[in-house]
C-alpha positions as MATLAB code, in Angstrom:
seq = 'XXXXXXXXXXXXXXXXXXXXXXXXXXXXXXXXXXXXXXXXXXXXXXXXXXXXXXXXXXXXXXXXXXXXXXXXXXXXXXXXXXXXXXXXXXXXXXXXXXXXXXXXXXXXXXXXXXXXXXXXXXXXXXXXXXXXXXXXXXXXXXXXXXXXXXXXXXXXXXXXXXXXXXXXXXXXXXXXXXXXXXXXXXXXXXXXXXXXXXXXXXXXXXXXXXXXXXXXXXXXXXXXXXXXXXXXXXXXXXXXXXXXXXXXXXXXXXXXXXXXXXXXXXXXXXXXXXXXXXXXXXXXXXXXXXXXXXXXXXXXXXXXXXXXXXXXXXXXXXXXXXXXXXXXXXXXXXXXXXXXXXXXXXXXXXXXXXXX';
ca = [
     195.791   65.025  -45.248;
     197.963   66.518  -42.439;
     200.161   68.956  -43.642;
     203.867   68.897  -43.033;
     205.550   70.316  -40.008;
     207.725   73.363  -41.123;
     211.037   74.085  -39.625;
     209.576   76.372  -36.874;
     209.472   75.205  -33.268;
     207.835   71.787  -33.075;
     204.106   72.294  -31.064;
     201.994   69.709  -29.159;
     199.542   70.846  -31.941;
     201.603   69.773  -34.512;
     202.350   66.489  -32.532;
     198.495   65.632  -31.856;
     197.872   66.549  -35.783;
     200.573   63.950  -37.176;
     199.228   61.169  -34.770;
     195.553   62.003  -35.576;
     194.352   62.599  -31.720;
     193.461   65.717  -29.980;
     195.962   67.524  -27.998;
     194.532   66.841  -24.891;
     195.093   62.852  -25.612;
     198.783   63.985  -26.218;
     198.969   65.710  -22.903;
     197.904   62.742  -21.254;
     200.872   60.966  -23.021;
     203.246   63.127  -21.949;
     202.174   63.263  -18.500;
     201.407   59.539  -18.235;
     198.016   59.640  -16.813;
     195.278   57.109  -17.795;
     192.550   56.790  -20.366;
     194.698   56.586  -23.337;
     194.868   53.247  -25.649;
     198.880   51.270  -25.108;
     198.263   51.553  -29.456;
     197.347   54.932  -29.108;
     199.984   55.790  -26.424;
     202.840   54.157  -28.811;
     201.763   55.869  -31.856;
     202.326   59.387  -29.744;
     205.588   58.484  -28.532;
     206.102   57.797  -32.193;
     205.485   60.996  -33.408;
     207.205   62.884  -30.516;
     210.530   61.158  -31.720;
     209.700   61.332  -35.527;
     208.839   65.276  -34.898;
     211.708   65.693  -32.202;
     209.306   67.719  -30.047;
     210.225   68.669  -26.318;
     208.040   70.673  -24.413;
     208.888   74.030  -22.991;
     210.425   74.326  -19.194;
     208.255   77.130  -18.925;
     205.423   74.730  -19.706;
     206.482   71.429  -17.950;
     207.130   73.768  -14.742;
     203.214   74.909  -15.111;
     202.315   71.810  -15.255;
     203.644   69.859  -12.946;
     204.890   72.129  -11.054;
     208.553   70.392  -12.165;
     211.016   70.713  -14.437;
     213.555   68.407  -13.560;
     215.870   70.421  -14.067;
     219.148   71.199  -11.428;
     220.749   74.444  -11.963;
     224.740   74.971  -10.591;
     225.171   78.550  -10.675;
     228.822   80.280  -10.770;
     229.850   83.191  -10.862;
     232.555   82.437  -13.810;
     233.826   79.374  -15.664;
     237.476   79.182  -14.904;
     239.480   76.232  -14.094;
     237.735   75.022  -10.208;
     234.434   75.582  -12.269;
     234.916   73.601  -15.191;
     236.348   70.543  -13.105;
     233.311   70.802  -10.677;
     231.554   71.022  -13.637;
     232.322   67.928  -15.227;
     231.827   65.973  -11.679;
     228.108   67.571  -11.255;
     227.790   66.082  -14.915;
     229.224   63.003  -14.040;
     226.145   62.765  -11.324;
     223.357   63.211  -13.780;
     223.945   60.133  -15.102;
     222.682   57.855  -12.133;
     219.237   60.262  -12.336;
     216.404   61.466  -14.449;
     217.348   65.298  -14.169;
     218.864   67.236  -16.625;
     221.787   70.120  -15.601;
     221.505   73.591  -16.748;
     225.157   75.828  -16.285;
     224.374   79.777  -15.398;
     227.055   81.699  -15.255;
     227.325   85.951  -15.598;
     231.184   85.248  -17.216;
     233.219   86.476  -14.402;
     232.225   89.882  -15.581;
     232.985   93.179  -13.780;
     234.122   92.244   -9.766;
     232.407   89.436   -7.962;
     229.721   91.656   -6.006;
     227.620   90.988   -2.893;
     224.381   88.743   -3.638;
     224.708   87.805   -7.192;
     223.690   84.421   -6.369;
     220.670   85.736   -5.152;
     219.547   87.435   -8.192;
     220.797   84.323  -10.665;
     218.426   82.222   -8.520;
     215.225   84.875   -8.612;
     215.433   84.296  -12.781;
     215.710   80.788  -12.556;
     213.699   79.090   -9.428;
     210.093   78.055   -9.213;
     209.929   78.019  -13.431;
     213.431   76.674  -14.548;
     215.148   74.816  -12.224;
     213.984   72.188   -9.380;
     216.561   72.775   -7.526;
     220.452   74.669   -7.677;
     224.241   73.920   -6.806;
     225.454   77.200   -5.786;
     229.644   77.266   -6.243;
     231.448   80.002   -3.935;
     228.222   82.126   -2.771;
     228.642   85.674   -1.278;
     226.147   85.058    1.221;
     225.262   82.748    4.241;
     221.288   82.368    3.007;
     220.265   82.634    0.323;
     216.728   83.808   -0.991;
     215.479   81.215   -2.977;
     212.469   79.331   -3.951;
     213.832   76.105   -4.463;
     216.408   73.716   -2.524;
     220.217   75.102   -2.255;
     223.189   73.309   -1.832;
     226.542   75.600   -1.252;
     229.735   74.232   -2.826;
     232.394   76.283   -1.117;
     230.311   77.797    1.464;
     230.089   81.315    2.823;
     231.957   81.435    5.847;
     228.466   81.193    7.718;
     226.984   79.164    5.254;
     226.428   76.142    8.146;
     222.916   76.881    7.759;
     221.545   75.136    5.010;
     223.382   72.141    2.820;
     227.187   72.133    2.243;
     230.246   70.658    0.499;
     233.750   71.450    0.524;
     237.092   70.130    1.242;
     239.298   70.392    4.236;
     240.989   73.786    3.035;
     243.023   74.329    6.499;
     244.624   70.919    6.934;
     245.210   71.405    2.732;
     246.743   75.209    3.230;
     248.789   73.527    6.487;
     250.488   70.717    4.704;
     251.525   73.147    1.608;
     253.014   75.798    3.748;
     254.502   72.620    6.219;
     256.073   71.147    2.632;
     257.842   74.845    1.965;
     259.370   74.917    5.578;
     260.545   71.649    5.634;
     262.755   72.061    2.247;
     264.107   75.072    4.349;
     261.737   78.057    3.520;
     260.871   80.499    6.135;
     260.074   83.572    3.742;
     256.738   81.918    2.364;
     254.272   84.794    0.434;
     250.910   83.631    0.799;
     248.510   84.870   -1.951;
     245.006   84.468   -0.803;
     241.882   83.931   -2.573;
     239.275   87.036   -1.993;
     236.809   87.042   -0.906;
     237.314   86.274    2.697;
     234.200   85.777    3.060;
     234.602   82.496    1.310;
     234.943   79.414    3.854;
     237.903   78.627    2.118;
     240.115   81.809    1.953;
     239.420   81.835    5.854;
     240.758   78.595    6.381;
     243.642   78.456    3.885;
     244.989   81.230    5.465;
     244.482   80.200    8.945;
     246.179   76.854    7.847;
     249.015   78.899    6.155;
     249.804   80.979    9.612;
     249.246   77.819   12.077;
     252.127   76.143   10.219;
     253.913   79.065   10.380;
     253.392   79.477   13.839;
     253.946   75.593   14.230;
     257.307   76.167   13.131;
     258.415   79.282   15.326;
     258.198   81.648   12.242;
     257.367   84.519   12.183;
     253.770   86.045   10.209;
     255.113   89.099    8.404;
     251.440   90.623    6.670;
     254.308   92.027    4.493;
     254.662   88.758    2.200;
     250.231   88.370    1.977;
     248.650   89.955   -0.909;
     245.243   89.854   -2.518;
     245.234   87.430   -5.327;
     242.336   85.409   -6.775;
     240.885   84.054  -10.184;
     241.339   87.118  -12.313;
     244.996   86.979  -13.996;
     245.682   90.765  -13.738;
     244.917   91.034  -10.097;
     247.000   87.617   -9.581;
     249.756   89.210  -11.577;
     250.011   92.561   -9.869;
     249.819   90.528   -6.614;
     252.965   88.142   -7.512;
     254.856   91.552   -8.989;
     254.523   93.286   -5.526;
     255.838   90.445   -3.774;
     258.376   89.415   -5.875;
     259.961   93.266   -5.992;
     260.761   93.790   -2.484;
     264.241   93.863   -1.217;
     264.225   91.085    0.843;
     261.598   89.032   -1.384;
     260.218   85.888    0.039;
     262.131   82.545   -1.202;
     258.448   80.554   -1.716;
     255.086   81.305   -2.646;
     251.794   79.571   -1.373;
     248.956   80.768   -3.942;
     245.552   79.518   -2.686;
     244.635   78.246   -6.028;
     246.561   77.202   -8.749;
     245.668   80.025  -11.063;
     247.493   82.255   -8.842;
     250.527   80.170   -8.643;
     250.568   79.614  -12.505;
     250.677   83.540  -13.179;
     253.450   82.953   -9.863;
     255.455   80.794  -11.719;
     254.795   83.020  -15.202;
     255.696   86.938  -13.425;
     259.030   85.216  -11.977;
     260.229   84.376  -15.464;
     259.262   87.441  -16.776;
     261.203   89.110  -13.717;
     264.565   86.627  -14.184;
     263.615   84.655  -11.450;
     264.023   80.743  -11.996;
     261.380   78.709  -10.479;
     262.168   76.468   -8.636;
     266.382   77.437   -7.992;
     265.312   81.085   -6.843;
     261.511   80.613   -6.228;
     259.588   77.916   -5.285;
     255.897   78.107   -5.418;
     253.081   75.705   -4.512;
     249.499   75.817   -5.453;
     246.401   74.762   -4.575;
     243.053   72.734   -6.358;
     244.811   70.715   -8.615;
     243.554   71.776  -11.729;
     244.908   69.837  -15.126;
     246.811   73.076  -16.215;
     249.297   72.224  -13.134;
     250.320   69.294  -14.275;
     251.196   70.759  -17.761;
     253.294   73.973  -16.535;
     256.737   74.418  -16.730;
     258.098   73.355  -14.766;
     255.010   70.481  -13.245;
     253.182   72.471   -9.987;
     253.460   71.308   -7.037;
     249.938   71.537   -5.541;
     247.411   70.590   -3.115;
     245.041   68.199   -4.585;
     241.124   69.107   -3.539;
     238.803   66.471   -5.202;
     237.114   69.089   -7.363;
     235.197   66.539   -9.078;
     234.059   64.795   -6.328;
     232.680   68.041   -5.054;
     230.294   68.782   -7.712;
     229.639   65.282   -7.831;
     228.785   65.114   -4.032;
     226.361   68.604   -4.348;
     224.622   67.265   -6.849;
     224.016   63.828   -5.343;
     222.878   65.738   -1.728;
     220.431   68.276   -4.022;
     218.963   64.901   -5.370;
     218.324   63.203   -1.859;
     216.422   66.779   -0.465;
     214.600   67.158   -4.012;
     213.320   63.055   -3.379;
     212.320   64.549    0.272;
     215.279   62.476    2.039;
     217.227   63.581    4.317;
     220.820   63.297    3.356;
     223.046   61.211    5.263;
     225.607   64.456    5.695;
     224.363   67.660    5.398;
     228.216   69.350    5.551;
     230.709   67.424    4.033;
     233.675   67.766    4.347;
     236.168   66.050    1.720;
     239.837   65.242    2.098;
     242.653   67.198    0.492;
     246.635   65.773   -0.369;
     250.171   66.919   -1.509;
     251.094   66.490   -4.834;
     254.898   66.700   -5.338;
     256.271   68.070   -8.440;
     258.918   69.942   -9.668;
     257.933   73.484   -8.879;
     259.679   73.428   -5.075;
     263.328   73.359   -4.169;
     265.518   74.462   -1.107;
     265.565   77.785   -0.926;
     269.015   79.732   -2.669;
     271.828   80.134   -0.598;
     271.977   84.258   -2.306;
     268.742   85.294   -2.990;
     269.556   86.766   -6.731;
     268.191   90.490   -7.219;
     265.184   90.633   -9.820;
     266.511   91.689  -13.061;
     263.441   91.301  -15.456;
     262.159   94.227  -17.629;
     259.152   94.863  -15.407;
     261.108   94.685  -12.515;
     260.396   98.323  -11.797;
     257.491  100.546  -13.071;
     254.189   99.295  -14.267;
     253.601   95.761  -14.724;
     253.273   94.599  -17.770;
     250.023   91.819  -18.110;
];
């Protein structure tokens, strides 16, 4: 009589004792090789189900030398993440690999190489092959195929995916001066070392300069995914004498906090500030008042990486191996002329420390 399977972790053992073959005849099952009975076979698969057993990675990886398994490693999950997130997902379902999320929680400041170490733990014995979001570096060390979402800004080496981040940073800032905005803050998106913060703020000055106005490094701060940071940014800006009238944020978390510090300072967005944003996140859409933003198809992008990572992994060569997606306005309610009188700030953090 075979004795019942407890509720421990279910073992190939305890598969090949319920079916009544060795374990070696269930290791052929499971890696379809021949010399196993189509009765014998079904009964297995039988018992895998009934038992709900799954062999380890760890184990598949030693045996095959494969996991199927695609890793997309970030650095945090905040908004871009989770909506390239759900595209990479979206991808999985036209394949037989299976998606595994790494992410060190956005803990501490984003340092030099992290991707390098997140890829030493998982390569060769997890993962087949990983979507790296935003690396720090041009090359990374790794094992296993790479494809860079957001590249480093020499990251034309290996695989790629991104959107068109100056013609996207161009058209915001070109939207500002055309309602009549020539004070425009800019808050960028460290690292610069990222592709993207590069080119949005190349695209931000060459509209500027487009327009015979002037770059004053005076209305540029720091900004980036981290609210604080984003918030101290906005603060700075929005206390100076002569404040700017607009504010380009190079992602729409920035802009949000923006559009958040101006209220707390008495500023109304969009009679006394307008401010435009960029990703196009679903939170932008549900501020108050609606962000205007620049629409990157965040989706697509994960959805793209993941596709390329399965053409290499197949041993195909992709089609593209930097692509380059397009990005649009979207027009909400967030952007105005600029005031006639620029009103002085006259909220309660309006001098002293800020208040997050």
């Amino acid at each position: 009589m075979v004795s019942e399977v407890t509720n421990s972790r279910v073992t190939i053992r305890d598969v090949a004792a319920r079916a009544g073959v060795s374990v070696a005849t269930v290791s052929k099952v499971l890696n379809n090789r021949y010399g196993v009975a189509a009765a014998t076979v079904a009964r297995v698969r039988e018992v895998i189900a009934e038992l709900g057993f799954e062999s380890s990675l760890v184990a598949r990886s030693l045996r095959n030398h494969r996991t199927n398994v695609i890793g997309v490693l970030v650095w945090a999950i905040e908004p871009f993440s989770a909506e390239l997130l759900k595209g990479a997902e979206r991808a999985m379902r036209d394949n037989d690999y299976e998606l595994v999320v790494y992410s060190a929680g956005g803990v501490g400041p984003r340092d030099l190489g992290w991707e390098n170490r997140y890829l030493s733990r998982l390569s060769g014995t997890l993962i087949d092959g990983a979507v790296l979001v935003t690396p720090t570096v041009s090359a990374p060390r790794s094992d296993v195929p790479v494809v860079a979402v957001d590249p480093h800004t020499a990251g034309e080496d290996g695989p790629t995916v991104g959107a068109d981040n100056f013609r996207g940073a161009r058209m915001a800032t070109e939207h500002l001066l055309s309602l009549g905005h020539r004070r425009i803050g800019f808050l960028g998106r460290p690292p610069r070392d990222l592709k993207s913060s590069q080119e949005r703020e190349d695209g931000y000055r060459s509209a500027l300069a487009a327009a015979g106005v002037a770059f004053d490094p005076g209305l540029v701060r720091a900004a980036g995914y981290q609210e604080d940071v984003s918030r101290q940014a906005v603060h700075e800006l929005l206390s100076q004498p002569d404040r700017p009238t607009a504010i380009f944020a190079a992602n729409d978390l920035s802009a949000l906090v923006a559009m958040d510090e101006a209220t707390t300072l008495g500023i109304r967005v969009p009679d006394d500030l307008s401010v435009i944003g960029f990703d196009h996140v679903p939170e932008s859409m549900m501020a108050d008042p609606p962000l205007t933003t620049i629409e990157q198809p965040i989706q697509l992008l994960g959805r793209r990486a993941v596709e390329m990572l399965v053409e290499i992994l197949a041993g195909n060569e992709p089609a593209e191996t930097h692509v380059r997606l397009p990005t649009r306005l979207v027009e909400r309610a967030s952007c105005a002329a600029p005031p006639k009188v620029v009103r002085p700030v006259t909220g309660s953090s309006a001098s002293g420390s800020v208040q997050v």
